[in-house]
N, C-alpha and C positions, 0 to 999 in steps of 0.2 A: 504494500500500500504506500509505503515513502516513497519508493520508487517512483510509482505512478504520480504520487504530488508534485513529486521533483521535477520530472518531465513536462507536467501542466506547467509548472511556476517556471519553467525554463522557455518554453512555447510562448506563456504569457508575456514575458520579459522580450523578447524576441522578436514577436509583434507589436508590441510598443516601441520598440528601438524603430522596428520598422515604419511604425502609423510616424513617428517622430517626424523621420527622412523624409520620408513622402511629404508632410505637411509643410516643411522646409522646404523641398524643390517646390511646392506648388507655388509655396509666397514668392519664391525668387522670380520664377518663371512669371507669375502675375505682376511684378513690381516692374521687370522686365517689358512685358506686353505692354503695360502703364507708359513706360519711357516711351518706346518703339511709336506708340499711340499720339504721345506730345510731339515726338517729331515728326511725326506723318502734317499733322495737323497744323504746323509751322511752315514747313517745306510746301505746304497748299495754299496757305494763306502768302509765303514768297509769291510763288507760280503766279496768284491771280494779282501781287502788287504789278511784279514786274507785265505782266500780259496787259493791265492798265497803261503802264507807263511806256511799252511797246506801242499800244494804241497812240498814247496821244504824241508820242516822236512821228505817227506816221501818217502825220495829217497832211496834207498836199503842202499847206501855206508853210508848216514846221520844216519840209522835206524842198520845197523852194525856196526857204530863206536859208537852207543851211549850203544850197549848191549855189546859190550868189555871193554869199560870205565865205564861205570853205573853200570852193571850187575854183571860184569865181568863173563860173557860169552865166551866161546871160540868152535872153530870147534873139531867135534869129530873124533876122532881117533880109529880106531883098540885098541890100547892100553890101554885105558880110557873108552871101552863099556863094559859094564856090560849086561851079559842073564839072563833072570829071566828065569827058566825053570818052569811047574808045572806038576809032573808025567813025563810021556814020551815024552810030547809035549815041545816044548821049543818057548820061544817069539824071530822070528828073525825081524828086523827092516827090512823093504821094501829095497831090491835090496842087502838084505845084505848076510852074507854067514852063516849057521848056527853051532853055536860053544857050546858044552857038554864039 
């Protein structure tokens, strides 16, 4: 009969060590998920700053004043086009007039 106590109170001891571990990885793993969870959530909230702040760089008026300041780009003119001709055929620019 000791025997058999022994054994139970060995078994019982054993499974407690065990329920222990388990309830430990589970908080870790949970505290874990927790993190993973705040960074997701951060990383999305960047995404849709930055997708804002994409938007408003890529307004026409933002994206023409940065290639007349930057670039220094400007609107073409009649006066300032150049035809490249090759033979008899000549390169006219779409909706433009053609000029020899």
């Amino acid at each position: 009969m000791a025997r058999l106590n022994f054994v139970l109170l060995l078994a019982v001891l054993v499974s407690a060590l065990y329920l222990v571990r388990i309830q430990y990885e589970s908080r870790r793993l949970y505290m874990e998920l927790e993190k993973v969870t705040a960074q997701s959530r951060k990383i999305e909230t960047e995404k849709e700053r930055l997708q804002v702040e994409k938007r408003a760089e890529a307004t026409p008026l933002k994206v023409e004043k940065l290639a007349v300041d930057r670039l220094k780009m400007r609107t073409t003119t009649p006066a300032i086009t150049q035809y490249v001709t090759y033979g008899n055929v000549a390169s006219v620019p779409a909706g433009g007039a053609q000029h020899e």
